[in-house]
N, C-alpha and C positions, 0 to 999 in steps of 0.2 A: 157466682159464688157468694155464699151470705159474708157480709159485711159484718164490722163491729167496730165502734168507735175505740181510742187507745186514752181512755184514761181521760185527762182534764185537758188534754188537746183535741184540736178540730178535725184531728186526721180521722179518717174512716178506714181502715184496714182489712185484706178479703184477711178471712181465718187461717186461712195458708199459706203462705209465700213459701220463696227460697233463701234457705242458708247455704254460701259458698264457700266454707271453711275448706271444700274436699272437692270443691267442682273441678274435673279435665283429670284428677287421680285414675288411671283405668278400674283398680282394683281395691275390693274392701281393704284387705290385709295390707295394701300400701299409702293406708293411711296413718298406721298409725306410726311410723315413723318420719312426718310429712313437718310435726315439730318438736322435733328430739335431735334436732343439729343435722341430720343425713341431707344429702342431696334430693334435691324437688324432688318429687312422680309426677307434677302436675305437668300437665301436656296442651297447652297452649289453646292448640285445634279442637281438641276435645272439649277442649272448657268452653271457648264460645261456641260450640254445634250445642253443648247441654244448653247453655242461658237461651240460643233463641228459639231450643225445642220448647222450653218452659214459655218465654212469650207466645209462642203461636199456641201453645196448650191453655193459654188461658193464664198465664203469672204474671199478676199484677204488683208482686213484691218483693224486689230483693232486699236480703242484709248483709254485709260483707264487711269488712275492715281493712285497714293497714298492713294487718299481719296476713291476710290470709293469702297463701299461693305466695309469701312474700313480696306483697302489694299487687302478683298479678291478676287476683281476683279483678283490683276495682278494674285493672287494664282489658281484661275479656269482658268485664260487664261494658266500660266505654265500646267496645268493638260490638258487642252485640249489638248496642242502641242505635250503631252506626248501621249494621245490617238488616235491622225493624226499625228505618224510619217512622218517627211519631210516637213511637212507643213510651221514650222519656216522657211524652205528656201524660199518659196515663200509666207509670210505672213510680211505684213509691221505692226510695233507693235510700238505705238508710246504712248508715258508716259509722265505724268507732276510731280515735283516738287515742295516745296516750302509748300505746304497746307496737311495736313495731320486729318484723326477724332481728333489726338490729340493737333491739331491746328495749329499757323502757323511759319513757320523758317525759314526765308529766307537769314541766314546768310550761311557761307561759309564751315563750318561742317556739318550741318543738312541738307544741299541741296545734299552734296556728300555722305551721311550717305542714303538719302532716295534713291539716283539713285542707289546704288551697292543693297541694301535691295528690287527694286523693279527687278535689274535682277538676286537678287537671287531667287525671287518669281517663277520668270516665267522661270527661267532656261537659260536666255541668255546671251551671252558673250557682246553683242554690241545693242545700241537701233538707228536706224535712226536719232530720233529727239527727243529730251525731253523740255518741256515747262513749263515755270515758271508759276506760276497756282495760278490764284486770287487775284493777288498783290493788292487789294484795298487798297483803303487806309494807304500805304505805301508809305514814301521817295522813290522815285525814285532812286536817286543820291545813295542808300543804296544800294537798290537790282541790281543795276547794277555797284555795287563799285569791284574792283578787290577782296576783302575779303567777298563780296557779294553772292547772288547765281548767276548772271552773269558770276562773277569769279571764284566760283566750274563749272560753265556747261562750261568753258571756259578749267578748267583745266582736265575737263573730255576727253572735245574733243583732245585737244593734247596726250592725253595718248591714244585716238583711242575707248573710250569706249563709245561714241555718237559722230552722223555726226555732226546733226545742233540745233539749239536753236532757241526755239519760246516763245512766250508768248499766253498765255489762261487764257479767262478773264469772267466771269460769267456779268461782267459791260464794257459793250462796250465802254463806252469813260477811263478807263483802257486798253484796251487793244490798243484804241489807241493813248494813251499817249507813249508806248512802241512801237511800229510800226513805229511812228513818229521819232523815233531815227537813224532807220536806221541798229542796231545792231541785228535783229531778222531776219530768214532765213523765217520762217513760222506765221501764228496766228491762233488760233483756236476760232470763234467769236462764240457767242453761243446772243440771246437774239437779233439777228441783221440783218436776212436776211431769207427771208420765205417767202410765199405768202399772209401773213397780215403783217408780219415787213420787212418793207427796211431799218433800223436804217443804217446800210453799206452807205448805198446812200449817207450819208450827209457827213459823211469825210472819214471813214474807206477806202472805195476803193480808192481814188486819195491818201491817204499815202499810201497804198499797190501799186499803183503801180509805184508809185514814187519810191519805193525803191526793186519792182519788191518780195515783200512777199508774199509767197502763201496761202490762205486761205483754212481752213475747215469750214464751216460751219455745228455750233451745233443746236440743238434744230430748226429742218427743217419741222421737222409736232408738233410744237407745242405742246408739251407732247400730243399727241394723234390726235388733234382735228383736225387734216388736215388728216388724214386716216378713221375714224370713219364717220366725221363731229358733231355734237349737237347732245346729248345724257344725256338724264336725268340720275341725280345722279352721272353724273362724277367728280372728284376731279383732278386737276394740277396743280402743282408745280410749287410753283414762279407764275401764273398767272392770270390775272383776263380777262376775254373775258365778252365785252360789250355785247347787246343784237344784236346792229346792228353788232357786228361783229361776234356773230353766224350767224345772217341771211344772213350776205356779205359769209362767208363760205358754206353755205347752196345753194347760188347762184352758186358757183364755182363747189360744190358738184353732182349738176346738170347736169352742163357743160359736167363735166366728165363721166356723167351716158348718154348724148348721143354720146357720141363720146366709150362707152363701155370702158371707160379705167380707172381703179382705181384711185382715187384722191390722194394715196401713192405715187403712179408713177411721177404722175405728179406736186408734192412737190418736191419731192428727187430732178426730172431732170430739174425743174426748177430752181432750186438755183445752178446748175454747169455752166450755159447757161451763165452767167457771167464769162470772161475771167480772171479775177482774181481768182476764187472760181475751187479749183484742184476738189473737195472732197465735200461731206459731211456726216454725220455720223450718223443715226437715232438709237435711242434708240432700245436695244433688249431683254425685259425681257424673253421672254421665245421662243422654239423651231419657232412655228408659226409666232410671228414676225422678227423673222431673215431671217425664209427663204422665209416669205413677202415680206420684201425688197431687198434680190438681187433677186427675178422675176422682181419688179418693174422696179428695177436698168438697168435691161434687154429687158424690154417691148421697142419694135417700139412705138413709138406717132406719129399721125400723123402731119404734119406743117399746119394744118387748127385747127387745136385744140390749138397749141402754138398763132396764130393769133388771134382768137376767148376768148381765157383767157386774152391778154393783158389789154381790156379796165376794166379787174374782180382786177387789180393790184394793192393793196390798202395799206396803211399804217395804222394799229390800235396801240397803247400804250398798248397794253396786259400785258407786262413784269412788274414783280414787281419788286423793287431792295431788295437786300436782304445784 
C-alpha cells in the first residue's frame, strides 16, 4: 500500500488504516445509537475477529480512543496484537485523550491517567501520537495551559511515552482553532473532507500547511453512503443527506460502475490525493469491511476516472453538529 508521510513528523503512514469508533457493532443502524447514552452493541468477539481480519489483510494502522466501544476498542485492539504476534512492531496505533463515556477532563491528571490506562489496555509501552479529542466548547488557553492536557501530553512526551500531539475534533472549526496555533504535529478531521464535504477547503488546509500538520481524514464514506450509495431504511450518525445529495451520490455511483471500480476505492483514495492528507481511516464494524478497505486501499484506478469524477466534486452540509 502506498505510503505518505504525516505532516512535520517522521511517521510514514499507509493511506488507509482503520477507525474503530464502530468496530464488533453487528449492524449499521446500531450505530447510531452506540453514543447517545443506550446500552453498547458492541460485541467483544466480533471486534477482535474484524481488527485481526484487517491485520492479515494488510492493516498497518489503527486509530481508536478512550471513548470508543467505551474504552473497549483500545481493549480488542490489545487482544488482537496478542493474537498477531509481532504485529505491534509494524502496526502504527494511534489514541486520543481528553473525552472519555464518562465524559470529559481535560485537565492535567485525567489526561495522563487516560494515556497510561489506554496503553495498559492495549499492552503498549509507547503510542506515536495521542490527540486531544473533542475539545468543543472549551477554553482554549485551558487545554493548552501547562497544568492542561497540552501540558500532561507534553510531559508524556519527555518521559518518551508518545512521539507527537494532535488534536481530533468531531467540529471542524475546533479543530481548527487548534491547528491555528501551531502547537499540534498531526489533526485527525472527521466531518471535513469526502466526496460530498470539502469543509478542509475553506481554512483547515492553508493552516495545516502553514504550520506543515499532517492530516487524517475521518468519516471518508460518510457513515456508509459512499460505499453502498442510497439504500432504503438506512440510519447515520450525526447526518442528514439531502435528497439531491443522494442523487449527486447516485451520479458518482455510476461513474464508478463503468469504470468497474468500487465507489469505496474511490472515497478512501480520493481524500489522500490532497498533499496535506497522509491517511484516512474508514470505519470497520465487522471482518468484511475491513478487509473491503484495504482491497480498496489497493486497487489501481485508472487517471481517466480521477479526471472524469472531478466535475462530480461537490460540497453538501450533510453533518449534524452534535
Amino acid at each position: 500500500m502506498r505510503m505518505k508521510r504525516l505532516g512535520r513528523t517522521e511517521l510514514q503512514l499507509p493511506i488507509v488504516g482503520i477507525g474503530t469508533a464502530f468496530t464488533g457493532i453487528p449492524t449499521q443502524n446500531e450505530t447510531v445509537s452506540e453514543y447517545e447514552g443506550a446500552p453498547s452493541r458492541v460485541d467483544r468477539e466480533l471486534g477482535v475477529e474484524t481488527l485481526t481480519a484487517a491485520i492479515d489483510a494488510g492493516c498497518r494502522f489503527f486509530d481508536t480512543a478512550a471513548l470508543y466501544g467505551r474504552s473497549l476498542s483500545e481493549s480488542m485492539i490489545g487482544e488482537a496484537l496478542r493474537q498477531r504476534p509481532g504485529a505491534a512492531d509494524s502496526v502504527t496505533i494511534t489514541t486520543k485523550a481528553g473525552r472519555s463515556h464518562d465524559g470529559y477532563d481535560f485537565g492535567f491528571d485525567g489526561v495522563l491517567r487516560s494515556v497510561h490506562d489506554s496503553l495498559e489496555r492495549m499492552g503498549l509501552e509507547r503510542l506515536p501520537i495521542v490527540y486531544i479529542h473533542d475539545a468543543m466548547d472549551q477554553p482554549l488557553e485551558r487545554v493548552m495551559a501547562d497544568d492542561g492536557a497540552l501540558g500532561a501530553l507534553r510531559h508524556l512526551q519527555r518521559q518518551g511515552l508518545i512521539g507527537h500531539i494532535g488534536t481530533a475534533s468531531n467540529d471542524p472549526a475546533t479543530n481548527l482553532r487548534y491547528i491555528e496555533t501551531g502547537e499540534f504535529d498531526a489533526a485527525v478531521m472527521a466531518d471535513s473532507w469526502s466526496l460530498i464535504n470539502q469543509t478542509a477547503e475553506t481554512a483547515i488546509f492553508a493552516a495545516a500547511a502553514q504550520h506543515d500538520v499532517g492530516l487524517v481524514a475521518a468519516t471518508p464514506v460518510e457513515r456508509g453512503l459512499l460505499v453502498t450509495g442510497p439504500t432504503a431504511d438506512a440510519s447515520y450518525l450525526n447526518r442528514r443527506f439531502s435528497r439531491a445529495c443522494l442523487d449527486h451520490v447516485s451520479e458518482i455511483q455510476k461513474l464508478c460502475a463503468r469504470y468497474a471500480v468500487p465507489m469505496l476505492a474511490v472515497a478512501l483514495q480520493w481524500c489522500t490525493r490532497h498533499p496535506q492528507v497522509a491517511a484516512t481511516i474508514p470505519g470497520a464494524r465487522v471482518p468484511a469491511e475491513a478487509r473491503d478497505s484495504m482491497a480498496a486501499a489497493q486497487l489501481d484506478i485508472p487517471e481517466a476516472l480521477w479526471f472524469d469524477l472531478a466535475p462530480l466534486i461537490k460540497h453538501f452540509d450533510t453533518a449534524i453538529s452534535v
